[in-house]
C-alpha positions as CSV (number, residue, x, y, z in Angstrom):
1,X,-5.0,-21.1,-9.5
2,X,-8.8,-21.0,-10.0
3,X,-10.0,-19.9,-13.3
4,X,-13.4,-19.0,-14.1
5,X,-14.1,-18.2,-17.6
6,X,-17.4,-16.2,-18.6
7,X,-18.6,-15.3,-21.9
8,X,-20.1,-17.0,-24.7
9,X,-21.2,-20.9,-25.8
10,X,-22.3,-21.4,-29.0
11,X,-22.2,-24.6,-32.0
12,X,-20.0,-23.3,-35.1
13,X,-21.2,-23.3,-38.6
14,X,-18.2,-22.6,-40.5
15,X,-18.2,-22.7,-44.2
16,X,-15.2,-22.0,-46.9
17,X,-15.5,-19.6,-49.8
18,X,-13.2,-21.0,-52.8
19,X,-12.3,-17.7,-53.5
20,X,-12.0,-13.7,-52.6
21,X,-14.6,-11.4,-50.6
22,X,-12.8,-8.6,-52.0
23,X,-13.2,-9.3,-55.7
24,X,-17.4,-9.0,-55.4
25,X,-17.4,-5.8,-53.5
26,X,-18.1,-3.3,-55.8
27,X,-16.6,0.1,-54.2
28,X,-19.0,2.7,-55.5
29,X,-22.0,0.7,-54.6
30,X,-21.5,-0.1,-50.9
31,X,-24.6,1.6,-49.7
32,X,-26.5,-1.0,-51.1
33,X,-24.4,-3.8,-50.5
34,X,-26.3,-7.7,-51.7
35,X,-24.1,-10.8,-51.8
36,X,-24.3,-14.0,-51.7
37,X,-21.6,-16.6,-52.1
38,X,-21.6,-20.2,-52.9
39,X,-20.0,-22.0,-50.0
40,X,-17.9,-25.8,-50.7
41,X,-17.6,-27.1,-47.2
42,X,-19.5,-26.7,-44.1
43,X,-18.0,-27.7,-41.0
44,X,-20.3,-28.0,-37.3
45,X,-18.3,-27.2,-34.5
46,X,-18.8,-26.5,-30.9
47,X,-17.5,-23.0,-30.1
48,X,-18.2,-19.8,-28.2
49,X,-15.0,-17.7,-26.8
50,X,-15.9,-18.9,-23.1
51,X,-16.2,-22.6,-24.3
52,X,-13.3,-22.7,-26.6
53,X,-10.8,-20.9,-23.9
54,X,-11.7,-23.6,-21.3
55,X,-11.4,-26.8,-23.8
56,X,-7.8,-25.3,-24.0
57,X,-7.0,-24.5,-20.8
58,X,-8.9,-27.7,-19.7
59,X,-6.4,-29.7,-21.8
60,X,-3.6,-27.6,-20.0
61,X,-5.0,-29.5,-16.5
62,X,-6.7,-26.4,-15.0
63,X,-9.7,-27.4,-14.6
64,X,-11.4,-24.3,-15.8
65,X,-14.7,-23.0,-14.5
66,X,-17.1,-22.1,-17.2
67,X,-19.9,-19.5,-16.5
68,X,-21.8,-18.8,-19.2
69,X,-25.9,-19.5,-20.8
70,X,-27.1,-22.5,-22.7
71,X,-30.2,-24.1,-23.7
72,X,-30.8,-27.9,-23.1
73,X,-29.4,-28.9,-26.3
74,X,-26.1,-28.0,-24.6
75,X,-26.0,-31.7,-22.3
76,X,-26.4,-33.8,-25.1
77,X,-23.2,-34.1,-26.5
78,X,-21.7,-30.7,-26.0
79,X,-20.9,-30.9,-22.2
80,X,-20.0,-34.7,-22.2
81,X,-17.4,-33.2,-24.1
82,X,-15.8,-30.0,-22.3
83,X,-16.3,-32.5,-19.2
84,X,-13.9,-34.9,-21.0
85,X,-11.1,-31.9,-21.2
86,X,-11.6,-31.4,-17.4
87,X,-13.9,-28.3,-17.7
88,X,-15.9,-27.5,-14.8
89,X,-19.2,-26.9,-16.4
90,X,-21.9,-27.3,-13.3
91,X,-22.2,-23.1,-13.2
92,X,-23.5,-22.8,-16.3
93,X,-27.0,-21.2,-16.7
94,X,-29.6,-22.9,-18.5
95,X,-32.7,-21.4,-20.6
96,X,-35.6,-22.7,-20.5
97,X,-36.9,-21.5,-24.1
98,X,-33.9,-20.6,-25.6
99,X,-31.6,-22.2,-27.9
100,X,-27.8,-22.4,-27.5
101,X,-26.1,-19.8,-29.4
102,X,-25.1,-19.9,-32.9
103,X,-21.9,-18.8,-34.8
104,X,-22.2,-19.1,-38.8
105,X,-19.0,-17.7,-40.3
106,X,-17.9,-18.0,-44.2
107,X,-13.8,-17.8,-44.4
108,X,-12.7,-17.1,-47.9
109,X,-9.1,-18.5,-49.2
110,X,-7.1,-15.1,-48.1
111,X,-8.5,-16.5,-44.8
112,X,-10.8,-13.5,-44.5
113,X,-14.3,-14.2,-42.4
114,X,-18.1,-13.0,-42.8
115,X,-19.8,-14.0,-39.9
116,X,-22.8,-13.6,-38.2
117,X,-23.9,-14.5,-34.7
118,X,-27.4,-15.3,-33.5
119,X,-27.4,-15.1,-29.7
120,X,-30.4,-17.7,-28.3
121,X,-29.5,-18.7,-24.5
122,X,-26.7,-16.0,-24.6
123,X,-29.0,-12.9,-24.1
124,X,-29.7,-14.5,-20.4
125,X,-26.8,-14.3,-19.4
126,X,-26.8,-11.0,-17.4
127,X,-29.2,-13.4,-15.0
128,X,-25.3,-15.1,-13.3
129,X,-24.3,-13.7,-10.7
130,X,-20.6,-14.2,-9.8
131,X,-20.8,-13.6,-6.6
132,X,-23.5,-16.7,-6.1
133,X,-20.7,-18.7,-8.1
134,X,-18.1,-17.2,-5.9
135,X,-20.3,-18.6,-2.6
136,X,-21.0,-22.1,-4.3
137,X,-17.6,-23.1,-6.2
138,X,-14.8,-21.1,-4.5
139,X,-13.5,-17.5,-5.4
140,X,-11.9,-17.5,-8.3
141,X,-7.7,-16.5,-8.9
142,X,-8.7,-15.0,-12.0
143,X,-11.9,-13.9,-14.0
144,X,-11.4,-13.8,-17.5
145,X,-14.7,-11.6,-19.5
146,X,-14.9,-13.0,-23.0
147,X,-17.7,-11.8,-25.8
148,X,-21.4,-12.3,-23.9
149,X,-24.7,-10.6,-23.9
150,X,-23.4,-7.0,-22.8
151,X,-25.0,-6.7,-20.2
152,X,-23.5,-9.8,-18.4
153,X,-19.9,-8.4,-19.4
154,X,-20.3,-5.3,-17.4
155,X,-22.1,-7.1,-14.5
156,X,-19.4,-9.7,-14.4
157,X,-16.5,-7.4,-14.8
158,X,-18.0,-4.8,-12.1
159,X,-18.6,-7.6,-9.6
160,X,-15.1,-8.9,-10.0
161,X,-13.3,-5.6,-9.3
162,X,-15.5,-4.9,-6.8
163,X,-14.8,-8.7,-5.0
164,X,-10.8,-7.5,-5.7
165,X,-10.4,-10.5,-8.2
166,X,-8.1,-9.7,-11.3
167,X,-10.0,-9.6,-14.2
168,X,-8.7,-10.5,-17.8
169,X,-10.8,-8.2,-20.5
170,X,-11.3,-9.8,-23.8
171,X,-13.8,-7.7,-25.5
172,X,-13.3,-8.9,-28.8
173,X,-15.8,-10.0,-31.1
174,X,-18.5,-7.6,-28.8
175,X,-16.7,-4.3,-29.4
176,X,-18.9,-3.4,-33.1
177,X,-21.8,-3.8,-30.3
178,X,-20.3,-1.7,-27.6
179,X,-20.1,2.2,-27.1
180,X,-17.5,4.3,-26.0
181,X,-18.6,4.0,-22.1
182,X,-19.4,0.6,-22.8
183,X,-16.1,-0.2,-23.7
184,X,-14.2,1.7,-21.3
185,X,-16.4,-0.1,-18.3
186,X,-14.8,-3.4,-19.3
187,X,-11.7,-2.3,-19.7
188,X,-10.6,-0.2,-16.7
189,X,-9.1,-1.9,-14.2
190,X,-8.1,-5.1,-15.6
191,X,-5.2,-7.0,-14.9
192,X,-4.8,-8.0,-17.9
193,X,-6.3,-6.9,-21.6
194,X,-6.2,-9.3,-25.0
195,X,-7.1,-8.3,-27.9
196,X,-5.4,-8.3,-32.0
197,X,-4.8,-5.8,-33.7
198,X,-7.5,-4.4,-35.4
199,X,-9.8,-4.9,-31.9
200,X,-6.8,-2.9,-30.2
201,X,-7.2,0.1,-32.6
202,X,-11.0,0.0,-32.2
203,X,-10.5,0.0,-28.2
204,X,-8.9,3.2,-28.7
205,X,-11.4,4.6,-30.7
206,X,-14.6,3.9,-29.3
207,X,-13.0,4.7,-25.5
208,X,-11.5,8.0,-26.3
209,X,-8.2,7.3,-25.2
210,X,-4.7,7.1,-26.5
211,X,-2.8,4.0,-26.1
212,X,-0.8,4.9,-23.7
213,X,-4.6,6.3,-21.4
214,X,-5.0,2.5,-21.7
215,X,-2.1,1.4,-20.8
216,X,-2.7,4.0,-17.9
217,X,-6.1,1.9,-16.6
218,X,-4.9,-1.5,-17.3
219,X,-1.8,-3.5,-15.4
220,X,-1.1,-5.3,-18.6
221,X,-1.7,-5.3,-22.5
222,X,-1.5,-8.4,-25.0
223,X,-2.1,-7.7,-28.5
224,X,-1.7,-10.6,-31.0
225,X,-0.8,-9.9,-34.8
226,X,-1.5,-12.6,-36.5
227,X,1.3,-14.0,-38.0
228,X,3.8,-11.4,-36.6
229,X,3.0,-13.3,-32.7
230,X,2.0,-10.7,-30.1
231,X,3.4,-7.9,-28.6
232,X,2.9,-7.5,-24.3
233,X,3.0,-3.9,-23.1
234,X,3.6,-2.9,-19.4
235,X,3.8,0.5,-17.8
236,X,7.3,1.3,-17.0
237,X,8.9,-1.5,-18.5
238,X,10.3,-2.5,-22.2
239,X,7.7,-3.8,-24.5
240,X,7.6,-7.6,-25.5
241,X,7.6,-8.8,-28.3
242,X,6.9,-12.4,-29.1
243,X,7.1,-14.3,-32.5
244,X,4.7,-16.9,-33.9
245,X,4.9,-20.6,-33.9
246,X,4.7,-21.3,-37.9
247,X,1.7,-23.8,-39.1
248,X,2.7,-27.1,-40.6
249,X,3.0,-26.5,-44.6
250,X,0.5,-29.5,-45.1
251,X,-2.0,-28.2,-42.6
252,X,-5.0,-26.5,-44.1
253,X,-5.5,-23.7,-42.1
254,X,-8.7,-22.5,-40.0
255,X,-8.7,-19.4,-38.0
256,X,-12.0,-19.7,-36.2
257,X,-10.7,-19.9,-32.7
258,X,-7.2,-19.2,-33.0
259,X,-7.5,-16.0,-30.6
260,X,-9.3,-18.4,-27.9
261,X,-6.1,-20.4,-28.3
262,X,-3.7,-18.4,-27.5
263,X,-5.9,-16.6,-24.3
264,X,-5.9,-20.6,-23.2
265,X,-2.4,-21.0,-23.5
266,X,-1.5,-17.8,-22.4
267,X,-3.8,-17.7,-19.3
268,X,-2.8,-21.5,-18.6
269,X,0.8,-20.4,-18.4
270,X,0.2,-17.8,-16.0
271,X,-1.7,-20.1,-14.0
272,X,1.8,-21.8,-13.5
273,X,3.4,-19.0,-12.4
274,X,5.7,-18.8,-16.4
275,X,7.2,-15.9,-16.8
276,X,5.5,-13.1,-19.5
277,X,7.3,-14.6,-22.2
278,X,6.8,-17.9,-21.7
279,X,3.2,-17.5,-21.3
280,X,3.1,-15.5,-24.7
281,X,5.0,-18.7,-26.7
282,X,2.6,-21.4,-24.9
283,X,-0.3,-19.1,-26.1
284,X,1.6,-18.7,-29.7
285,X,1.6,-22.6,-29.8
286,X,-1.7,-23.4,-29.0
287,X,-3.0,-20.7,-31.6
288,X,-0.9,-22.4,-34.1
289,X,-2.7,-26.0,-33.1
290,X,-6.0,-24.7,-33.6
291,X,-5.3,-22.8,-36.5
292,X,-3.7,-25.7,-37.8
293,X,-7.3,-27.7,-37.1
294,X,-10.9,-27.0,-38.4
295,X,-13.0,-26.3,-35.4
296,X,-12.0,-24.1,-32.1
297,X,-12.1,-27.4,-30.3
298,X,-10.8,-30.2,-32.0
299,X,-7.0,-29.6,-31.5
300,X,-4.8,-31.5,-29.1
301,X,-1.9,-30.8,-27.3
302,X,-0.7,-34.1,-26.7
303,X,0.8,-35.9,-29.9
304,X,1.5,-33.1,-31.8
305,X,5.1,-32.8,-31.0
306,X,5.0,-29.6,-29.1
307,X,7.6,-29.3,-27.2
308,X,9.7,-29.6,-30.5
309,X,7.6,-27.2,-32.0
310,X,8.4,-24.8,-28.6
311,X,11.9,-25.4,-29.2
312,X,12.1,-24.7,-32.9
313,X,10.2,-21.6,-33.2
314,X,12.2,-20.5,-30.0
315,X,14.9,-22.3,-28.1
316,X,15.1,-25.0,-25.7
317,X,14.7,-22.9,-22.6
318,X,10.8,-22.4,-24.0
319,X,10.4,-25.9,-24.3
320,X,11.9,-26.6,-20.8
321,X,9.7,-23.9,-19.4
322,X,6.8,-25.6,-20.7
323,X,7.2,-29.0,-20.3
324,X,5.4,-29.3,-17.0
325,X,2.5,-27.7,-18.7
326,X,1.9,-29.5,-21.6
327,X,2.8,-32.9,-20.4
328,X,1.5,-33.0,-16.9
């Protein structure tokens, strides 16, 4: 199954706040909100959602295709390193002026996140054109549309519906951005839509419709809760639900990424024809990993015990199911 995976790339800046966000917000002042906290670790890591899903699913043997912008700072060390996973990185666009994106992002100890994202190369991204991709490397199984420049979500998403190639929306970290048709224009018609929670209430707001109009315009709905796992929603059929894989109690834990995880895992596991649930507990996994690990790309499959940890946090079937995945 040929993935190709567009959306952002970016270098991480990630920095820890010893204590709460919450406890310098002062409520009856937020129109004039000024703060500034004193960070004690700072952390560079590559990232960007497009980059991130493919180390995993990379890892996972697919050889991922990554389409997505860069500046020439990206081929020093960066793609040495998704090429190492098995990332197929020769569709990627390069600036010629730009800068590879940037993601700085303070998490505080409740595991709350300020971030901020400065785009550089991204904002060219509307310049790939699938189809071109489609004519050079293959047509792809699957298109999954991660957080990008906007405009090169809607062009990608369009030209894979109108090629007939599913498409896996992950608006994400891009819906703040996004209006109402915005929104609905990545979203209807999917195969498949990921998002948490919170993004899943906002995708109901800003579109207009219920959850059950999305449901309507989508083939199939993954929302992750955190801790709770994920919960997979079909039209016609029972809903899912799917517990988490609990971190180590001597990890320290990093969320930056976690959601990329679990798309990796998840989309890897379809990619092997495993059923809906068994793609949900290789994506809970692989969340867990990363969470488990500071940086969206520093986690490892292999070595980590994960089939035991498959088996644990649900039975042996999971772990059988899996074990051509993760060890092959």
């Amino acid at each position: 199954m040929r993935i190709a995976v567009s959306g952002s790339i970016a270098n991480d800046y990630l920095m820890t706040f010893p204590g709460q966000f919450t406890e310098h917000i002062v409520p009856d002042q937020l129109d004039r909100v000024s703060l500034s906290f004193l960070i004690d670790g700072l952390e560079i890591r590559r990232g960007g959602v497009a980059a991130n899903i493919c180390f995993g699913a990379g890892q996972l043997g697919l050889g991922p295709l990554l389409v997505g912008s860069v500046g020439r700072d990206f081929f020093n060390d960066y793609e040495p390193h998704l090429a190492a996973q098995g990332v197929d990185t020769s569709a990627v666009y390069v600036s010629e002026s730009c800068h590879t994106a940037m993601f700085l992002c303070t998490t505080d100890q409740n595991e709350n996140q300020i971030a901020s994202f400065y785009p550089g190369a991204m904002d060219e991204a509307s310049n790939i054109d699938l189809r071109d991709i489609a004519a050079s490397h293959g047509e792809p199984d699957l298109v999954v549309v991660c957080p990008n420049e906007p405009g090169a979500m809607h062009r990608h998403t369009e030209q894979a519906l109108e090629a007939g190639w599913p498409v896996a929306a992950d608006p994400s970290q891009q819906l703040p951005r996004l209006d109402g048709d915005g929104v609905r224009r990545l979203i209807d018609g999917a195969t498949y839509l990921l998002s948490n929670d919170y993004e899943a209430t906002l995708i109901e707001s800003k579109s207009g419709w219920s959850s059950d109009e999305v449901l309507r315009r989508v083939g199939l709905r993954i929302t992750t809760h955190g801790p709770k796992g994920c919960v997979i929603e079909r039209r016609g059929e029972p809903t899912l639900e799917v517990g988490a894989v609990a971190p180590r109690e001597d990890a320290r834990l990093e969320p930056t990424g976690v959601g990329d995880a679990f798309r990796a895992g998840f989309v890897g596991a379809l990619a092997k024809h495993l059923d809906l649930e068994h793609c949900a507990q290789v994506g809970a996994l692989m969340a867990t990993l990363a969470l488990e690990t500071v940086g969206p790309q520093e986690y490892a499959i292999t070595g980590n015990g994960a089939l035991d940890r498959l088996a644990q946090a649900y039975d042996d079937d999971a772990a059988a199911a899996a074990e051509p995945l993760l060890t092959g």
